[in-house]
C-alpha positions in Angstrom: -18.3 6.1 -17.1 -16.4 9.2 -17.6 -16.6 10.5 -14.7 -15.4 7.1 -13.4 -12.3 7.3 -16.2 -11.0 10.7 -15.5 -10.6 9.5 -11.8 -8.8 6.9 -12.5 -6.2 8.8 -15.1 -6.0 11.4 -12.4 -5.1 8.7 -10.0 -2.9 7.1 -12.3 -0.9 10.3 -13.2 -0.6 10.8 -9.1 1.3 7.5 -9.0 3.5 8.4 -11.4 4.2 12.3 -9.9 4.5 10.2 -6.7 7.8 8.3 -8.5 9.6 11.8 -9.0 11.6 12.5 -5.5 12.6 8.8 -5.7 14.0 9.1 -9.3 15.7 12.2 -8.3 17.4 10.2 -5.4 18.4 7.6 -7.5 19.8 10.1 -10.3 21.9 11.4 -7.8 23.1 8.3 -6.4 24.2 6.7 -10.2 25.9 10.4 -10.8 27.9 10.0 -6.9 28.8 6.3 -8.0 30.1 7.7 -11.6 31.8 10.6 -10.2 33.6 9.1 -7.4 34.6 5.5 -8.6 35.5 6.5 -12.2 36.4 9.9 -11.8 38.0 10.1 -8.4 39.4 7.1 -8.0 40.0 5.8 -11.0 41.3 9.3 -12.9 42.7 11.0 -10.0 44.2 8.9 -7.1 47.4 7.7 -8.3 48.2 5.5 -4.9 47.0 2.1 -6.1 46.8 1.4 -2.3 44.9 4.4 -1.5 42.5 3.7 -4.3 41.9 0.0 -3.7 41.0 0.9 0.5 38.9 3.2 -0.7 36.6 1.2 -3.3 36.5 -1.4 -1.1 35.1 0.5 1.6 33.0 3.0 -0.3 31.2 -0.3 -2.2 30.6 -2.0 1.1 28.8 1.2 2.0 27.0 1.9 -1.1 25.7 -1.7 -1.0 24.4 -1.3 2.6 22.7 2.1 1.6 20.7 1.0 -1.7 19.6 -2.3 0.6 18.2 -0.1 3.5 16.9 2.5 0.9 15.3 -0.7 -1.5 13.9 -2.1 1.4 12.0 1.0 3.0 10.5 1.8 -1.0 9.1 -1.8 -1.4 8.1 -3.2 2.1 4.4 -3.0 2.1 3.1 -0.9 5.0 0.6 -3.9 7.3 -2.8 -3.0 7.4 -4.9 -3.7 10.9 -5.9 -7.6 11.0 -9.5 -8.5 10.3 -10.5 -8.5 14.1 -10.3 -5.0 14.2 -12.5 -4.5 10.8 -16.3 -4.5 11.6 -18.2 -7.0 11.0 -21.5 -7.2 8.5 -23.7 -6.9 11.1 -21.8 -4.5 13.1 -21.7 -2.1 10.4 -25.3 -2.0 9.7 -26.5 -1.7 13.5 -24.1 1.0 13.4 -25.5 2.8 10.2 -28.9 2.5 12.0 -27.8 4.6 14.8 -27.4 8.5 14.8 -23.8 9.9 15.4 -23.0 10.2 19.0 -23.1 8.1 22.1 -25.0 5.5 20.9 -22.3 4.7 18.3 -19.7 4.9 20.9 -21.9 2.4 22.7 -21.6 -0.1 19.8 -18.0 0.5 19.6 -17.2 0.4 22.9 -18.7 -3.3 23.2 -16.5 -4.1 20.2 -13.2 -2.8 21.7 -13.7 -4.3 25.1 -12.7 -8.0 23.3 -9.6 -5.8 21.8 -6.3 -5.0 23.0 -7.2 -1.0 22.4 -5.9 0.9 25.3 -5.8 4.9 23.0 -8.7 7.6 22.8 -9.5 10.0 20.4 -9.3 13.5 22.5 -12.5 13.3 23.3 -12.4 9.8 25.2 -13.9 8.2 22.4 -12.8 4.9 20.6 -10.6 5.5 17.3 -12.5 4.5 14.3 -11.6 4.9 10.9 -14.6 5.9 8.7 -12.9 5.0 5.7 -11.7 2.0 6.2 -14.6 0.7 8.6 -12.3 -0.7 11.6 -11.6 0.1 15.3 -7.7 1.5 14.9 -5.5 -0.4 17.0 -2.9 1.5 19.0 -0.4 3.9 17.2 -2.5 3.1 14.2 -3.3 6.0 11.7 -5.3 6.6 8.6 -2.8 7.9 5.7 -4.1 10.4 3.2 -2.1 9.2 0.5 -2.3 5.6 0.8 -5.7 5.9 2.0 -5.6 3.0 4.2 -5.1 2.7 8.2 -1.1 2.0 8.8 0.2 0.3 12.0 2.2 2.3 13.7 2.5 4.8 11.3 5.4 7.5 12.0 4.7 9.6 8.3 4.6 9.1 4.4 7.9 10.1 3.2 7.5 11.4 -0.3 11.4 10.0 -0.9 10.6 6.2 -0.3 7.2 6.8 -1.9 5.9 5.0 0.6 4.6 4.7 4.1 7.0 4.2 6.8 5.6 2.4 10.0 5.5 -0.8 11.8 6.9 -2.8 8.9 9.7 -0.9 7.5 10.5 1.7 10.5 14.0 -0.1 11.3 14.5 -0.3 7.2 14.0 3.5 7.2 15.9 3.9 10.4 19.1 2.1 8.4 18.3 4.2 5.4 18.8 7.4 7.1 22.2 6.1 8.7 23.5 4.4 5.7 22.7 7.1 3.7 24.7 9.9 6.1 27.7 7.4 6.5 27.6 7.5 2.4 27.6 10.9 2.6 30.4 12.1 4.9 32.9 9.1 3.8 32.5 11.0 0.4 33.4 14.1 1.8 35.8 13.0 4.2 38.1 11.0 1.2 37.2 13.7 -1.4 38.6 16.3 1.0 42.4 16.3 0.2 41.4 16.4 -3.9 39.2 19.0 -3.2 41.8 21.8 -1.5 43.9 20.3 -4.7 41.4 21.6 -6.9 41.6 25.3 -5.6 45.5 25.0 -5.1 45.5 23.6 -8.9 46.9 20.8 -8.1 44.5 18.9 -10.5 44.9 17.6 -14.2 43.1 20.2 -16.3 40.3 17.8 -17.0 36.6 17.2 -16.6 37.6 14.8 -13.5 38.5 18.2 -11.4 34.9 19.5 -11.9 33.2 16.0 -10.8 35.5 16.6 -7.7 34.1 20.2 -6.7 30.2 19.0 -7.0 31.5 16.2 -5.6 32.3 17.4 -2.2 29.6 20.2 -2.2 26.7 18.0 -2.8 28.0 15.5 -0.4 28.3 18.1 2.4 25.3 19.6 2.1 23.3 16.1 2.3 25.0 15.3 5.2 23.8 18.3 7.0 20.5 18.0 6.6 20.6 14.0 7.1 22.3 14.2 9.8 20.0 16.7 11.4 17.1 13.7 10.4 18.9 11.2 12.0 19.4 12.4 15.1 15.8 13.6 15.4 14.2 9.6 14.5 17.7 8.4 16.7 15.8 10.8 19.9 12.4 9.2 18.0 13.5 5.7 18.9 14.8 6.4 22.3 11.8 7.9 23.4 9.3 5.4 21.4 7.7 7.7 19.8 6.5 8.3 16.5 6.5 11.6 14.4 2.8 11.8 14.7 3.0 10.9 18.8 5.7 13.7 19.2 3.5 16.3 17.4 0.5 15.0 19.5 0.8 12.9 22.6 -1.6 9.5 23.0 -4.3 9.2 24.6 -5.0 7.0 27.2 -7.8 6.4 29.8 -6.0 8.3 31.9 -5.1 11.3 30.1 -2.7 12.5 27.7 0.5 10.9 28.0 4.0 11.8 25.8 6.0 9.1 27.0 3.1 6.1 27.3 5.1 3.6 25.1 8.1 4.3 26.4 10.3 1.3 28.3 13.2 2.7 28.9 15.9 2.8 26.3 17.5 -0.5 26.0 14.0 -1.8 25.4 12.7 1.1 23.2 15.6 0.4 20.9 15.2 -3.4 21.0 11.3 -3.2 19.9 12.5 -1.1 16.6 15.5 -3.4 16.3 15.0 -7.0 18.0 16.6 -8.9 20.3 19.6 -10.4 18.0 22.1 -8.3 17.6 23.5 -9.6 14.8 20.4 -8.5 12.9 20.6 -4.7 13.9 22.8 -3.0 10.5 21.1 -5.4 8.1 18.0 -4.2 6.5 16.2 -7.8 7.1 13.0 -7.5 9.2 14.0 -8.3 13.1 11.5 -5.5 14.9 9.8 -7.3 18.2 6.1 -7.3 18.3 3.1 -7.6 15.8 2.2 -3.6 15.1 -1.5 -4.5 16.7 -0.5 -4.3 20.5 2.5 -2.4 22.3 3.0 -2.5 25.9 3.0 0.7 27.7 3.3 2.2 30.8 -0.1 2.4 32.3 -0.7 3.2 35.8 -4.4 2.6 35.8 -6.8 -0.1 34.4 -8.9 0.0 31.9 -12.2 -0.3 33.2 -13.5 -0.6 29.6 -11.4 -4.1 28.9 -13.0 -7.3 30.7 -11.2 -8.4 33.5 -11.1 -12.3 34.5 -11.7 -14.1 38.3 -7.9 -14.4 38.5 -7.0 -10.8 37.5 -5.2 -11.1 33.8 -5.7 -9.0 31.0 -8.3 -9.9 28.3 -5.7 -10.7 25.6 -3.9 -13.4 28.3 -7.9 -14.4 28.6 -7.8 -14.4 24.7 -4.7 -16.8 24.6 -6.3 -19.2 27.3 -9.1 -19.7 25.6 -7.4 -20.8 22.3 -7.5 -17.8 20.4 -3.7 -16.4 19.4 -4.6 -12.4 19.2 -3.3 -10.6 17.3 -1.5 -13.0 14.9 1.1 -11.7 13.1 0.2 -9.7 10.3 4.0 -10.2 8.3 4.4 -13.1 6.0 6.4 -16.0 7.7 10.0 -15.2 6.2 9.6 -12.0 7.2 8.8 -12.7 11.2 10.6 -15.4 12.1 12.5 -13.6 14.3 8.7 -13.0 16.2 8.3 -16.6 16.9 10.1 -16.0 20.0 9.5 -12.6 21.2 10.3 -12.5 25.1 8.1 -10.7 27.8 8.8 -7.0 28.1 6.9 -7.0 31.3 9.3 -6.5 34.2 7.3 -7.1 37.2 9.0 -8.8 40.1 5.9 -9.9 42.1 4.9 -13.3 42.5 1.5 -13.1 40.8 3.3 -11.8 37.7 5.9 -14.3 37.7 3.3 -16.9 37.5 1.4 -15.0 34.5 4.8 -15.3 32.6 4.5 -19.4 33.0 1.5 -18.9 30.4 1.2 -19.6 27.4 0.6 -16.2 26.1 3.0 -15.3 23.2 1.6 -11.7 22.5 3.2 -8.8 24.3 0.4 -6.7 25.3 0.0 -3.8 28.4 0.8 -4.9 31.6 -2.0 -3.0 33.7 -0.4 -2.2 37.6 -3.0 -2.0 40.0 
């Protein structure tokens, strides 16, 4: 029991350590909100126009940023679905067997019914030990939250939380909301701040609110800015942070830019198809987290092909069985119910394959 208690303390005073970087954001955020709209615009702009433009601009802002920012903390990260968790009897004829080809035997005849197209280095399948399941594509195992996360791109210690499949486009909006904040600050702080140096201020605490002001504002705008850009060149590639640091592997080797579609359509699977949707932190991303297309060149010999040449998740769909379902709750993936084909094939044989009734997007294998 006490061995069993002091875990769970430990664990519990991890959770609350883990709250600390996203307490300091927000102390920073209430002490920018105080410091600009009572003591900049309030104390020191004496144009009433001036003032009003600028509270009404810096709030629609400010609103936009703490939604993105809310959002990315409290989304949940999705967990693989059940079909890719073993079953009972799976895991004990797998426990029978010694490490090594005969487990990979096992797994392999479990993955065939899956849409799993990645390796480990080796070739092998990607299993999670912990968590007992086959990972599906772009899925990784997080340290922190100690579960498998779809499409996981990192834990970020400042949302607390794990950003991937669910609450990637959240994080994306974040990070530009958040810069935008940052540099309409500086930019409508500037002319107060040269004032402050030319002592063109009242002599009162407002001045020194100014000052830190515009220096803390600057400086987070640097190093956001240098973020953004780097997830912005994340997107257009399709790549996560974990995929740039180490490429996928497919059947056919390592390959960097296996996701990738182009960039209208590597942009439109982290932000949907509705455009309207794109700069509001509301949950529009295309696709269920379990199955990406990619750009294969050669098949997978592993996956079961049918007589008439489709892939096994089209074979999945024919025979009744909607894989993978979507793992979000229903008011979150409305906007899923009609995700088009991102296939782009202009044969005949693949025009006929879109009449299906298929609504996954999976890999479209070329021959």
């Amino acid at each position: 029991m006490a061995p069993s208690g002091s875990r769970s303390i430990k664990k519990g005073c991890q959770r609350v350590l883990y709250w600390i970087p996203v307490l300091f954001i927000a102390l920073i955020v209430a002490w920018s909100y105080y410091a600009y709209v009572l003591q900049l615009c309030i104390e020191s702009i004496e144009d009433t126009g001036e003032k009003v433009v600028y509270l009404l601009v810096y709030h629609v802002i400010f609103i936009m940023f703490a939604w993105a920012y809310w959002q990315t903390i409290f989304t949940k990260p999705v967990n693989p679905l059940k079909e890719f968790h073993l079953s009972y009897s799976d895991k004990e004829l797998l426990e029978r067997e010694d490490r090594g080809e005969s487990q990979q035997e096992i797994l392999r005849r479990i993955a065939k019914d899956l849409p799993i197209y990645t390796r480990t280095n080796s070739g092998a399948i990607r299993f999670c030990d912990r968590c007992q399941l086959l990972k599906p594509d772009r899925c990784h195992h997080c340290s922190v939250c100690d579960k498998c996360i779809l499409k996981m791109d990192h834990h970020c210690p400042w949302v607390n939380n794990c950003v991937g499949f669910s609450n990637y486009k959240f994080f994306m909006l974040f990070l530009a909301y958040s810069l935008l904040y940052c540099l309409f600050i500086t930019a409508t702080d500037l002319q107060y701040f040269i004032k402050f140096w030319m002592n063109g201020l009242p002599d009162t605490q407002a001045k020194f609110h100014i000052l830190f002001l515009f220096f803390s504002a600057s400086m987070f705008s640097v190093s956001l800015a240098s973020l953004f850009t780097y997830h912005c060149w994340l997107v257009c590639k399709n790549r996560s942070t974990l995929e740039a640091v180490r490429a996928p592997v497919f059947r056919h080797g390592t390959d960097k830019n296996g996701f990738s579609l182009g960039l209208s359509k590597n942009f439109r699977q982290v932000f949907g198809d509705e455009v309207k949707y794109w700069p509001i932190p509301v949950f529009s991303s295309l696709g269920d987290g379990c199955s990406f297309p990619a750009c294969l060149v050669n098949v997978d010999p592993e996956q079961p092909s049918s007589p008439t040449g489709s892939n096994p998740t089209n074979k999945a769909a024919a025979e009744g069985r909607q894989f993978p379902s979507k793992p979000l709750r229903e008011s979150q993936s409305r906007l899923l119910t009609s995700t088009p084909s991102w296939s782009e094939s202009d044969t005949a044989a693949d025009k006929d394959r879109k009449g299906s009734s298929n609504p996954v997007m999976t890999i479209e294998n070329e021959a």
